[in-house]
N, CA and C atoms as a LAMMPS dump frame, in Angstrom:
ITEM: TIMESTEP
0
ITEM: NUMBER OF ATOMS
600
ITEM: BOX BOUNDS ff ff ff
-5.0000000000000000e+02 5.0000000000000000e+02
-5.0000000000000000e+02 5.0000000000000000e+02
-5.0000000000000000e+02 5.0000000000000000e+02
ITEM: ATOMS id mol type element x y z
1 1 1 N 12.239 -22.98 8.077
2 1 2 C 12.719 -22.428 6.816
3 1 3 C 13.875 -21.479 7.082
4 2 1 N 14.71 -21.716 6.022
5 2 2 C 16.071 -20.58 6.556
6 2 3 C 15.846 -20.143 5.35
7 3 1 N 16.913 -18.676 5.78
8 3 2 C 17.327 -17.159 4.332
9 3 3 C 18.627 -16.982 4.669
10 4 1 N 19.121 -16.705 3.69
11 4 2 C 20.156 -15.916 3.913
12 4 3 C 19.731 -14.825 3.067
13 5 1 N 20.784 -13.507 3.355
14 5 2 C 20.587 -12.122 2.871
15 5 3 C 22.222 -11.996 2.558
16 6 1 N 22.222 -11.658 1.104
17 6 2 C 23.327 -10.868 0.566
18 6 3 C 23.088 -9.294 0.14
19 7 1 N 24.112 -9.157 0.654
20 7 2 C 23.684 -7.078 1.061
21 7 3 C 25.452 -6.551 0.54
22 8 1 N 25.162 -5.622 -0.518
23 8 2 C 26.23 -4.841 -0.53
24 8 3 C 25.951 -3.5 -0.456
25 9 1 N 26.696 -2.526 -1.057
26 9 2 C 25.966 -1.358 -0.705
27 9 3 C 25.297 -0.736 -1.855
28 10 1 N 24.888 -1.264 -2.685
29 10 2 C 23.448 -1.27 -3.829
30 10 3 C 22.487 -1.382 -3.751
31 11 1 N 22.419 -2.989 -3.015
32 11 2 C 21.157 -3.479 -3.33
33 11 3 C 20.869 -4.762 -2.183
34 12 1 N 20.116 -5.677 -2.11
35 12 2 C 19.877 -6.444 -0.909
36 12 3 C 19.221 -7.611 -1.852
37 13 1 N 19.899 -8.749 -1.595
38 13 2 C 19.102 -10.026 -2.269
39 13 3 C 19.04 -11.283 -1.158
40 14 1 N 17.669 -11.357 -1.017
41 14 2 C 17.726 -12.5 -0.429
42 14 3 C 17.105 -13.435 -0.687
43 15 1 N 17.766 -14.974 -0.402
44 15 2 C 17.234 -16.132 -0.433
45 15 3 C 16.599 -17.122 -0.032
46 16 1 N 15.848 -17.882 -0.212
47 16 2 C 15.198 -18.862 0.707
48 16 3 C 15.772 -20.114 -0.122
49 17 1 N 15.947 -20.893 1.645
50 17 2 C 16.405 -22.275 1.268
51 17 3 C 15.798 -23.292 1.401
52 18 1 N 15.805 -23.757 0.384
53 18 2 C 14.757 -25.642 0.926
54 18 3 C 15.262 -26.218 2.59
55 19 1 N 14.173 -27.003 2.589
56 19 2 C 14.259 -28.003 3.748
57 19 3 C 15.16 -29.129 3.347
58 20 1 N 15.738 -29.03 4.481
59 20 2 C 16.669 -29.885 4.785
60 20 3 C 17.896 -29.574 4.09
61 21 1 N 18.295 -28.436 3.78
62 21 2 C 19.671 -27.528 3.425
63 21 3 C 20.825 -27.847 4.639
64 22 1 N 20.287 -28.015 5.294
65 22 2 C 21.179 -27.9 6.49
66 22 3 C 21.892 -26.381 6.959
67 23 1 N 22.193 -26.627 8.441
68 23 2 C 22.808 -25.216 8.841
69 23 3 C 24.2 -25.038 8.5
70 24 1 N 24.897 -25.57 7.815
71 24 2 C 26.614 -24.99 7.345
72 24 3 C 26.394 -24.781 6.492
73 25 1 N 27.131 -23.974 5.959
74 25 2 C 26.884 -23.034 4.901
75 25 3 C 28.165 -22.544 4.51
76 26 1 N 28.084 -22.482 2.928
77 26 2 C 29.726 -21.86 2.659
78 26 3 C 29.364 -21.078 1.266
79 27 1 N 29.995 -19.718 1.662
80 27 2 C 29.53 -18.718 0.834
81 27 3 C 30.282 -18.838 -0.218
82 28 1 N 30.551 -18.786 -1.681
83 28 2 C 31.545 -18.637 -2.33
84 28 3 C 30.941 -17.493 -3.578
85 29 1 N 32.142 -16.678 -3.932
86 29 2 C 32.031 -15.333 -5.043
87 29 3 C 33.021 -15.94 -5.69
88 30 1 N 32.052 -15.812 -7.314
89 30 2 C 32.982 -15.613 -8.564
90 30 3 C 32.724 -14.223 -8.796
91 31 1 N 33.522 -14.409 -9.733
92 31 2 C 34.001 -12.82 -10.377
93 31 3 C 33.334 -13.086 -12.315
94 32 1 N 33.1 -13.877 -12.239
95 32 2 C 32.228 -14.02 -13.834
96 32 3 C 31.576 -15.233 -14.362
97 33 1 N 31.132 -15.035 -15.057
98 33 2 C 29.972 -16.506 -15.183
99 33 3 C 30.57 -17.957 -15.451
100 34 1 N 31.656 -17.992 -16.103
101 34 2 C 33.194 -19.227 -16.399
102 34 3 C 33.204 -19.769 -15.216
103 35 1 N 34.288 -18.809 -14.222
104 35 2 C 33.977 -19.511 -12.92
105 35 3 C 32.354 -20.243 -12.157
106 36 1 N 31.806 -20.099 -12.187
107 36 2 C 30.601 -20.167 -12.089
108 36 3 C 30.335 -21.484 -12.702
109 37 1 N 30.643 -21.387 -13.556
110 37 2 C 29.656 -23.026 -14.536
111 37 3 C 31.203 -23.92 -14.201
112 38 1 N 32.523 -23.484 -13.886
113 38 2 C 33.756 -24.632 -13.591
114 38 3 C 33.154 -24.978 -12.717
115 39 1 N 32.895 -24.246 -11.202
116 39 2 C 32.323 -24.944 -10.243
117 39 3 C 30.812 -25.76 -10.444
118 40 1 N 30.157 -25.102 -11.052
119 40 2 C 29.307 -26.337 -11.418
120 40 3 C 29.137 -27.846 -12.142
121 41 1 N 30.229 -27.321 -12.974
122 41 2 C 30.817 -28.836 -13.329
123 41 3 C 31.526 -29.712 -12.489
124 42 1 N 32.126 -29.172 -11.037
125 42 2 C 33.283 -30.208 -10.487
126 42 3 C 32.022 -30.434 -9.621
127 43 1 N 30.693 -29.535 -8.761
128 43 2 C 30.481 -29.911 -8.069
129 43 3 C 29.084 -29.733 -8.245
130 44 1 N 27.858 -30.665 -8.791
131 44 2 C 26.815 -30.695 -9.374
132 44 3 C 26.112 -31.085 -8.306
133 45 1 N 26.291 -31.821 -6.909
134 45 2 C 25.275 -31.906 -6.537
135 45 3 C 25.008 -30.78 -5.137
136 46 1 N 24.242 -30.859 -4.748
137 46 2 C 23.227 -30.035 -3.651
138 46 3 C 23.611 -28.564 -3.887
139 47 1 N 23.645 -27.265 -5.203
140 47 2 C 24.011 -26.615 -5.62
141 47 3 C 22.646 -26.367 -5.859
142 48 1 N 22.297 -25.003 -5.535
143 48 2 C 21.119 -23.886 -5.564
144 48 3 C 21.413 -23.035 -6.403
145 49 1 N 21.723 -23.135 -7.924
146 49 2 C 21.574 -21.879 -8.751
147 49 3 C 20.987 -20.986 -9.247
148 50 1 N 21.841 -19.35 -8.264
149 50 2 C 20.804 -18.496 -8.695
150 50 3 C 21.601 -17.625 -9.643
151 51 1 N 21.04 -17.148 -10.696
152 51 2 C 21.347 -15.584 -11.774
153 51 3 C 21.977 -14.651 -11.326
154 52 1 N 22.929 -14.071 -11.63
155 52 2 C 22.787 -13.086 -11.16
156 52 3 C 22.887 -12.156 -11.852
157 53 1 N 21.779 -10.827 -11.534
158 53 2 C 20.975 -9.981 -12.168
159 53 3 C 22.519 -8.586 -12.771
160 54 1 N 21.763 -8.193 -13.809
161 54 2 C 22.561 -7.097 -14.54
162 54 3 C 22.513 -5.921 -13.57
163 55 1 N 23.842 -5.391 -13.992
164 55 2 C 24.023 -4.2 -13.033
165 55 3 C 23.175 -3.24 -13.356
166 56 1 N 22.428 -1.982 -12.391
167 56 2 C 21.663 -1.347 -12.929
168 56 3 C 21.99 -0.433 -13.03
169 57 1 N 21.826 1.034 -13.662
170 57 2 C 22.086 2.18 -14.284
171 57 3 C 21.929 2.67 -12.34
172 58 1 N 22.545 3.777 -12.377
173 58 2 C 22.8 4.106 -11.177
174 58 3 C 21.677 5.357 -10.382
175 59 1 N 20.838 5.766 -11.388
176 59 2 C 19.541 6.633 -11
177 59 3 C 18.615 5.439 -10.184
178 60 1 N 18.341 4.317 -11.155
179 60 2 C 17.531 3.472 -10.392
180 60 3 C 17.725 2.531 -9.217
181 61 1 N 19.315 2.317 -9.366
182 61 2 C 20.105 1.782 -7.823
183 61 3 C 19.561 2.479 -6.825
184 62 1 N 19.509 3.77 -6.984
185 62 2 C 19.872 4.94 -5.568
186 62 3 C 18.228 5.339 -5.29
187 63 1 N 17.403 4.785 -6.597
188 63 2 C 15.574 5.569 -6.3
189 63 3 C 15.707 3.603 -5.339
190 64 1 N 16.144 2.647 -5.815
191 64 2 C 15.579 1.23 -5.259
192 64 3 C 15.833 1.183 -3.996
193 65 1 N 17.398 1.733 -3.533
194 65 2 C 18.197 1.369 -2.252
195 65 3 C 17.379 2.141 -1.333
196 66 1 N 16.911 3.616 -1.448
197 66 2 C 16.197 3.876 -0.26
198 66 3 C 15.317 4.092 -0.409
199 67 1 N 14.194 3.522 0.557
200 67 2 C 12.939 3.806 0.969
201 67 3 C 12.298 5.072 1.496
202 68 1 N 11.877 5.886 1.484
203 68 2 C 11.032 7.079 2.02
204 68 3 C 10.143 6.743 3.093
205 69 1 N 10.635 7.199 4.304
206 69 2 C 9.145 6.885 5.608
207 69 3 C 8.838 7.924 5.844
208 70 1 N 8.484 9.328 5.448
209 70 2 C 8.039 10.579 5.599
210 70 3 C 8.441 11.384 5.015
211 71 1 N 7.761 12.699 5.319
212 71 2 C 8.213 13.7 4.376
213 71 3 C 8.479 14.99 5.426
214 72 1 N 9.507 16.099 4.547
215 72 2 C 9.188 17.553 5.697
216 72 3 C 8.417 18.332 5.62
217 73 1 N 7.911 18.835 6.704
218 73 2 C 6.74 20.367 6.342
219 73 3 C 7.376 21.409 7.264
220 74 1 N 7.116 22.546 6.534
221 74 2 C 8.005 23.846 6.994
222 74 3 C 7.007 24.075 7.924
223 75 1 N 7.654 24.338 9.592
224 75 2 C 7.358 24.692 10.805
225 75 3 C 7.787 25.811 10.733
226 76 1 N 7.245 27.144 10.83
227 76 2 C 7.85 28.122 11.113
228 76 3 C 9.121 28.546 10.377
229 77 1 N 10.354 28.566 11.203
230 77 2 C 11.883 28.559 10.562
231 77 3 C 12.512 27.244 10.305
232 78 1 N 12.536 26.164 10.045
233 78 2 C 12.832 24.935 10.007
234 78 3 C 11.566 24.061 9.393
235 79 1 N 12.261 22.833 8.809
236 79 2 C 11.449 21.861 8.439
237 79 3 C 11.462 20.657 9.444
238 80 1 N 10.477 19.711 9.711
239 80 2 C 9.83 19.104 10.481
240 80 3 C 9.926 17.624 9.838
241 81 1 N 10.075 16.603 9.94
242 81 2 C 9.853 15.382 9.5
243 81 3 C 8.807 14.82 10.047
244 82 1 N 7.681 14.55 9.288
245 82 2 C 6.751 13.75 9.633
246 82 3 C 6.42 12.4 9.171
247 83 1 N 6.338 11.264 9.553
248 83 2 C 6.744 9.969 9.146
249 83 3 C 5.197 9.031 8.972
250 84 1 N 5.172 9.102 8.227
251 84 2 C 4.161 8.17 7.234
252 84 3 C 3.313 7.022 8.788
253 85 1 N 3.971 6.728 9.424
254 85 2 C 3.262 5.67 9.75
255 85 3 C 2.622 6.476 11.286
256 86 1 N 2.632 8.044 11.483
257 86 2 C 2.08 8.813 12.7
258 86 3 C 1.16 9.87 11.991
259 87 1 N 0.699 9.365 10.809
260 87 2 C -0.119 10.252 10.39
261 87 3 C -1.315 8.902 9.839
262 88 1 N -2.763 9.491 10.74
263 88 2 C -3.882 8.88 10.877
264 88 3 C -4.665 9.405 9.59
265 89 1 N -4.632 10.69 9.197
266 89 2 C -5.632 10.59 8.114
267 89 3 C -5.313 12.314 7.488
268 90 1 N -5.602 12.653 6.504
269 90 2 C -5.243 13.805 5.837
270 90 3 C -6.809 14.082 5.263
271 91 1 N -7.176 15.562 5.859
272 91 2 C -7.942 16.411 5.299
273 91 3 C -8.068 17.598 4.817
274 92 1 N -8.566 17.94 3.509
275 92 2 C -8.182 18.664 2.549
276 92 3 C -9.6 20.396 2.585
277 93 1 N -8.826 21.287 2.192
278 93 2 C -9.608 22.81 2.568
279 93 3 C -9.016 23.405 1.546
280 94 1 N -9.823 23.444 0.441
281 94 2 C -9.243 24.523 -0.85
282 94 3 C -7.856 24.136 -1.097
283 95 1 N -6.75 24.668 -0.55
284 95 2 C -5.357 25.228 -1.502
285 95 3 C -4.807 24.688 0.341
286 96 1 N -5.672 24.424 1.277
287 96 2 C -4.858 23.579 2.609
288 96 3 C -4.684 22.005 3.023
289 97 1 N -4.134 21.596 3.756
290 97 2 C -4.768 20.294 3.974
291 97 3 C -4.248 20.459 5.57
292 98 1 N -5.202 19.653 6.259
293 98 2 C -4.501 19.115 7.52
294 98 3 C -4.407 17.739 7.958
295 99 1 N -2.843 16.985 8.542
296 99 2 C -2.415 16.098 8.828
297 99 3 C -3.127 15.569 10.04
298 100 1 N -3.833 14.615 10.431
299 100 2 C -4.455 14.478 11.48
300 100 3 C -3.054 13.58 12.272
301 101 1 N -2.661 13.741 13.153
302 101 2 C -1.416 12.69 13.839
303 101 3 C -2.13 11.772 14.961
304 102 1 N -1.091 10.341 14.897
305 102 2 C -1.501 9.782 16.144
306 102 3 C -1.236 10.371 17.558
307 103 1 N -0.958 11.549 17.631
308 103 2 C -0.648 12.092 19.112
309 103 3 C -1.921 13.577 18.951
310 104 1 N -2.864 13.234 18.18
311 104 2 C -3.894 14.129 18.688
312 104 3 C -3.474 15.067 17.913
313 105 1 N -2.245 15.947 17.3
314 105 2 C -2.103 17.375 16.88
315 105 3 C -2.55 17.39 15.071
316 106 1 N -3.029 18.506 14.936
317 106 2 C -2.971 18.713 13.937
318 106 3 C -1.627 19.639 13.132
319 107 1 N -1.285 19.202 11.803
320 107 2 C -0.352 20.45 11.069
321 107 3 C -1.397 20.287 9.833
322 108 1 N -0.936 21.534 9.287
323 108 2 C -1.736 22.377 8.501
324 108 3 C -0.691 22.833 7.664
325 109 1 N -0.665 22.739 6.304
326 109 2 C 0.413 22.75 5.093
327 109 3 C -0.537 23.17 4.31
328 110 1 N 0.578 24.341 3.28
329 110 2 C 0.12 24.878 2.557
330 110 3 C -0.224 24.206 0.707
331 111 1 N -0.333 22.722 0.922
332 111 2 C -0.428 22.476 -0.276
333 111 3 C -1.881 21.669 -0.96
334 112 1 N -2.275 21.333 -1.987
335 112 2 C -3.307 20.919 -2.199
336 112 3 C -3.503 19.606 -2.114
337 113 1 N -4.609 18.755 -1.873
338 113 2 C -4.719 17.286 -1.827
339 113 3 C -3.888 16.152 -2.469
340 114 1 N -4.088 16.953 -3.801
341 114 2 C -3.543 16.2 -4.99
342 114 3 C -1.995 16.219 -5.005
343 115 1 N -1.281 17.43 -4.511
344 115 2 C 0.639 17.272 -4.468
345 115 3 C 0.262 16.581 -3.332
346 116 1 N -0.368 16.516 -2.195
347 116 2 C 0.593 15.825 -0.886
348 116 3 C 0.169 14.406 -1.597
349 117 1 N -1.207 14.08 -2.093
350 117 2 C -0.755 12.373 -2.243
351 117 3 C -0.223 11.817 -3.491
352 118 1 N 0.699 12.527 -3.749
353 118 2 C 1.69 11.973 -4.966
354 118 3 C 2.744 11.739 -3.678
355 119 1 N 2.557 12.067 -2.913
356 119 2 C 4.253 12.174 -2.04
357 119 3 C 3.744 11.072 -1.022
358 120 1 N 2.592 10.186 -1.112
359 120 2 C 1.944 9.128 0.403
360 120 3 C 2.311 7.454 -0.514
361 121 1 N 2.811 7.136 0.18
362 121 2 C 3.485 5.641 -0.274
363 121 3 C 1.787 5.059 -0.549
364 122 1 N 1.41 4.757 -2.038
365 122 2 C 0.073 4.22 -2.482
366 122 3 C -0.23 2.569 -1.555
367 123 1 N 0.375 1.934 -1.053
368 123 2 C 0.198 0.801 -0.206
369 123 3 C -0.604 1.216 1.219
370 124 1 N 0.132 1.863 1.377
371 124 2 C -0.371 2.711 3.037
372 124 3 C -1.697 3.631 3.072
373 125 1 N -1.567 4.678 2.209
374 125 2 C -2.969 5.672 2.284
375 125 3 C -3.673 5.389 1.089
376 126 1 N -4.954 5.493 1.695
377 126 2 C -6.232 5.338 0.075
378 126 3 C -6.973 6.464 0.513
379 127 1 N -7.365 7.221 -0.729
380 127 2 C -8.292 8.306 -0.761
381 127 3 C -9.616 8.177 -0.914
382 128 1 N -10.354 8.147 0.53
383 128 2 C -12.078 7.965 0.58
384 128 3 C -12.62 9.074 -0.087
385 129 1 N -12.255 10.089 -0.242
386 129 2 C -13.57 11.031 -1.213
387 129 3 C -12.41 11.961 -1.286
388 130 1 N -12.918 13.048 -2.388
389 130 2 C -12.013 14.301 -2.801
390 130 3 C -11.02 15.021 -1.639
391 131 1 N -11.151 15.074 -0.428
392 131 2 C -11.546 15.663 0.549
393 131 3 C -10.44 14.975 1.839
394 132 1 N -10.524 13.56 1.54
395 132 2 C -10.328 12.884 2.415
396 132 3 C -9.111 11.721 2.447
397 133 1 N -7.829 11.391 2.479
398 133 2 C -7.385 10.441 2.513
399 133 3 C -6.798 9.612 3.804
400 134 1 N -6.49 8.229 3.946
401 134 2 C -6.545 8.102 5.243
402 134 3 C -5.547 6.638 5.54
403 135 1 N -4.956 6.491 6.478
404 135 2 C -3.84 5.589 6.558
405 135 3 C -4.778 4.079 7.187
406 136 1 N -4.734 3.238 6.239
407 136 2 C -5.194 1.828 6.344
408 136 3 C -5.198 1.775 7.085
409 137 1 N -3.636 1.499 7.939
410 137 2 C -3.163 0.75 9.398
411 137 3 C -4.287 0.863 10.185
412 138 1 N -5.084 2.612 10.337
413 138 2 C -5.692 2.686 11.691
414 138 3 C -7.495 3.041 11.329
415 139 1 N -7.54 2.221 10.024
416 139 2 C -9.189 2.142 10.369
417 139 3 C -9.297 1.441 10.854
418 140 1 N -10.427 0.971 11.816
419 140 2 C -10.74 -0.411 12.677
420 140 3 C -12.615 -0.233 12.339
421 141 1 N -13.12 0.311 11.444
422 141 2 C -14.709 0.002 11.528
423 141 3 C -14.673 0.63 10.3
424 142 1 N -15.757 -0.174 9.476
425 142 2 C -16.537 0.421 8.498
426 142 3 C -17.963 0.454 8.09
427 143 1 N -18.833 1.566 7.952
428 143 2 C -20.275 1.131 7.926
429 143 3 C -20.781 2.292 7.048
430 144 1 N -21.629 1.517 6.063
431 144 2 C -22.139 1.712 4.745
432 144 3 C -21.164 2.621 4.412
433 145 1 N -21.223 4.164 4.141
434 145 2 C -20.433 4.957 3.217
435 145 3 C -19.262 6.21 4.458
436 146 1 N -18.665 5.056 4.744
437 146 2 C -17.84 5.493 5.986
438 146 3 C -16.873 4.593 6.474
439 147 1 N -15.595 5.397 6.388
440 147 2 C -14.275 4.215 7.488
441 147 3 C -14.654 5.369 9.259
442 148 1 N -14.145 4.129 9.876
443 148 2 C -13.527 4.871 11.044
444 148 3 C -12.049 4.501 11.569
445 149 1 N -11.41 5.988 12.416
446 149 2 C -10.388 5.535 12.544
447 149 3 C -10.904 6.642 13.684
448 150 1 N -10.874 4.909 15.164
449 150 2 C -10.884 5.439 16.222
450 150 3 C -12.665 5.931 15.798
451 151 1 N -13.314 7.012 16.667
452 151 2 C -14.708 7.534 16.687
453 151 3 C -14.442 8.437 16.207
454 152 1 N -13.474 8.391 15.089
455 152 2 C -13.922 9.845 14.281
456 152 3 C -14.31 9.225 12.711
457 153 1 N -15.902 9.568 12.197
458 153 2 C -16.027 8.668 10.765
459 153 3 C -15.333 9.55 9.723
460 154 1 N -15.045 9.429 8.974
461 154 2 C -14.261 9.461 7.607
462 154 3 C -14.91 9.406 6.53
463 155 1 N -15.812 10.507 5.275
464 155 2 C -16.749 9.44 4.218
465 155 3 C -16.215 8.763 3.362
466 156 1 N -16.848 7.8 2.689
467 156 2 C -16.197 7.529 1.011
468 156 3 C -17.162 7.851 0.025
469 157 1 N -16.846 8.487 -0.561
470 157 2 C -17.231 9.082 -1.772
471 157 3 C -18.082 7.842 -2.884
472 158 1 N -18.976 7.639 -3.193
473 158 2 C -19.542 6.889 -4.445
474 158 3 C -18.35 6.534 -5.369
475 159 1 N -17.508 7.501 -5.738
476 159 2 C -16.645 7.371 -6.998
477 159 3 C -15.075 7.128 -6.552
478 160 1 N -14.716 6.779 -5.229
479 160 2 C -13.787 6.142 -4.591
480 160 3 C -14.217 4.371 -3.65
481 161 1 N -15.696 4.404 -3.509
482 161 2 C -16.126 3.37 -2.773
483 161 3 C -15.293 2.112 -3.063
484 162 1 N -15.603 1.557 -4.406
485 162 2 C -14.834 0.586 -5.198
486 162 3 C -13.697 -0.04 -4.902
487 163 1 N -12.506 1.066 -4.783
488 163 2 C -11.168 1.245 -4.519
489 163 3 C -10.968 0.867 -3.122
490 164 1 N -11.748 1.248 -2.564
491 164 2 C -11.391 1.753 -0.977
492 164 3 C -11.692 0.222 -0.466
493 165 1 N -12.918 -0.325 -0.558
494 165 2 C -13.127 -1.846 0.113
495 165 3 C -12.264 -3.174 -0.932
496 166 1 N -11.751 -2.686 -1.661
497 166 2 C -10.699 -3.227 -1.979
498 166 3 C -9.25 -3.42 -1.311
499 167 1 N -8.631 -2.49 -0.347
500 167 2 C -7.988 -2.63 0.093
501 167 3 C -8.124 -3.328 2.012
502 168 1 N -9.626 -3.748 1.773
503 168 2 C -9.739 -4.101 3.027
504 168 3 C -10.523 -5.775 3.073
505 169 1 N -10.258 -7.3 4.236
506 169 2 C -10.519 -8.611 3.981
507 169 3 C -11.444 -7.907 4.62
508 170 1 N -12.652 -8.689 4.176
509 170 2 C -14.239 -9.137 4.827
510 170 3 C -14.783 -10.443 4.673
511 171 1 N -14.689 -11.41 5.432
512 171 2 C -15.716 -12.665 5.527
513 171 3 C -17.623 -12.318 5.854
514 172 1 N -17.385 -11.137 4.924
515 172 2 C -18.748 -11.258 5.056
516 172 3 C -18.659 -10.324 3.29
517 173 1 N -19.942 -10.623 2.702
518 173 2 C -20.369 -10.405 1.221
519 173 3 C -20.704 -8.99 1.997
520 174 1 N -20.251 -7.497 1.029
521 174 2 C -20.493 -5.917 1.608
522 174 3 C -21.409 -5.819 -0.245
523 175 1 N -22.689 -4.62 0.15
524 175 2 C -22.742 -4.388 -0.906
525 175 3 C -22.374 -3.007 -1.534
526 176 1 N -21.981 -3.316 -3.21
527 176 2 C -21.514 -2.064 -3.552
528 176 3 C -22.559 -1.329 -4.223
529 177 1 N -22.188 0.123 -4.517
530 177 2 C -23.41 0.83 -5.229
531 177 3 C -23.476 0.47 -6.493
532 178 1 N -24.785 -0.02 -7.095
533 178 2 C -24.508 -0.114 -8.435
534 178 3 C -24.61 0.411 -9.759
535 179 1 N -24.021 0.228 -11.013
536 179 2 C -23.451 1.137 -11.632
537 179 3 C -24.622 1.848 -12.062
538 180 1 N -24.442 2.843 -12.603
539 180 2 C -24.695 4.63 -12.864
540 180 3 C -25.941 4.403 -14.181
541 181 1 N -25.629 2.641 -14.664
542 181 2 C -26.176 2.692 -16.09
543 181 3 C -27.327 1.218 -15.34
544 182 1 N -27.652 0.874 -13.834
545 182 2 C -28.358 0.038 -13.413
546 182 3 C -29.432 0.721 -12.768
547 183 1 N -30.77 0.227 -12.513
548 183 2 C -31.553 0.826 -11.754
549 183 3 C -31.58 0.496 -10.068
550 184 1 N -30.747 1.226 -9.333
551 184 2 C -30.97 1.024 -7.767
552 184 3 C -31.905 0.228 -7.529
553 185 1 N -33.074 0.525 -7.738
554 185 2 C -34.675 -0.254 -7.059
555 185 3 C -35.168 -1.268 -7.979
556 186 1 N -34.159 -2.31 -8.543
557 186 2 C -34.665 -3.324 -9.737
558 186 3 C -35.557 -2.939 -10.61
559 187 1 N -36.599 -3.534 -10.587
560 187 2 C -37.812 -3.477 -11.842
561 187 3 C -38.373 -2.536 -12.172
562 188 1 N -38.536 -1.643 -12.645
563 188 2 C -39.41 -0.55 -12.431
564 188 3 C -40.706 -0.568 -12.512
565 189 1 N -41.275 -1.994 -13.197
566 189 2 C -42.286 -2.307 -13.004
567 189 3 C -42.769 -2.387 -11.449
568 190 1 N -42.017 -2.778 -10.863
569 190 2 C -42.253 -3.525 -9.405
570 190 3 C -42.84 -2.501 -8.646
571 191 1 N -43.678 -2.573 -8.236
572 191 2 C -44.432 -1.434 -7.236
573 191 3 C -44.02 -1.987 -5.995
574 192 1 N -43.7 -0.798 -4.969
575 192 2 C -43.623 -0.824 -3.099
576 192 3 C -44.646 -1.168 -2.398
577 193 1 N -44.572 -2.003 -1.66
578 193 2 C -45.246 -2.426 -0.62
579 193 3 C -46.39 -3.755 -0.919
580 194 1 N -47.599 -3.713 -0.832
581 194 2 C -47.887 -5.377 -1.138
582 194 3 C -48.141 -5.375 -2.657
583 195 1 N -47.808 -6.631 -2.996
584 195 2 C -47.336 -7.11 -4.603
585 195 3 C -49.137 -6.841 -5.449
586 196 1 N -48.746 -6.619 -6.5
587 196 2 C -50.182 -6.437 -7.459
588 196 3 C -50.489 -8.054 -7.824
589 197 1 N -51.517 -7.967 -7.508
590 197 2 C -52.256 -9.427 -8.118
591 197 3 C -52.734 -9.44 -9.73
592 198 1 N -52.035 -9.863 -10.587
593 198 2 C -52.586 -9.354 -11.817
594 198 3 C -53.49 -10.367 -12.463
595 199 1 N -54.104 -11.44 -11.282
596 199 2 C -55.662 -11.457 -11.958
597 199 3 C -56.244 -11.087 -11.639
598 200 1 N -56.082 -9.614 -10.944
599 200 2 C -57.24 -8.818 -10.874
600 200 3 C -57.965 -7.921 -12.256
């Protein structure tokens, strides 16, 4: 399968080409949609027509064109860049939180749970309990009401559980807690341990 990528300094569009496109290739720019449909009239066959999209207002060009891979935290006299994909898991202390990193250190920022994960790319970190949020990439185990990342467990909260094994494949059926308005222990008739004979 081939792409090509058209890149200016806006925006990035790329294409995929059928099989058997062949490898020569000849780029051609109009300047308005006329040109555009002349050449489609002289030359109708093996022609891939794509749209091309309205210009966009220039706030949302400049939020689309760049991506965010971290954020700064004030070190002392200077700010620090810390990058989204070296931070293992974030834990939260009143009005603190601390960054757990893949190199073992902790930082410790003065802000609350809730501002730092407005600022965590929602694909990457999910929040296991009030307390706790934690970067997908590096859980590798999960068991009953717990991720791990590495041998350190992590909880999930009842009222995040839902969310959280959602963002993770299992070939195996996990069970969830069930809802608030079900009875945990089925029947309530049902008595523990050996069954009532009720022709007795």
């Amino acid at each position: 399968m081939k792409y090509v990528v058209l890149k200016n300094s806006q925006s990035v569009l790329s294409v995929q080409l059928p099989d058997g496109f062949g490898s020569k290739m000849e780029i051609i720019c109009f300047e308005n949609q006329m040109e555009f449909d002349n050449f489609l009239d002289e030359n109708p066959v093996g022609v891939c027509q794509i749209s091309f999209p309205h210009q966009l207002d220039k706030t949302t060009t400049e939020q689309n064109h760049f991506v965010h891979d971290g954020f700064f935290v004030r070190q002392n006299d200077f700010f620090k860049k810390i990058l989204f994909i070296n931070i293992m898991w974030i834990e939260a202390s009143r009005s603190y939180c601390y960054i757990h990193m893949t190199d073992n250190s902790n930082i410790i920022i003065t802000y609350p749970m809730a501002e730092v994960k407005k600022k965590l790319p929602p694909d990457l970190f999910i929040q296991t309990h009030r307390s706790y949020i934690v970067n997908a990439k590096f859980v590798n185990k999960y068991v009953g009401n717990a991720v791990y990342i590495d041998n350190q467990s992590l909880p999930i909260s009842r009222k995040f559980k839902k969310k959280v094994l959602e963002n993770f494949l299992f070939l195996d059926n996990i069970k969830l807690p069930p809802d608030e308005d079900e009875n945990p222990f089925g029947n309530e008739n049902q008595s523990f341990g050996k069954k009532s004979n009720p022709n007795r």
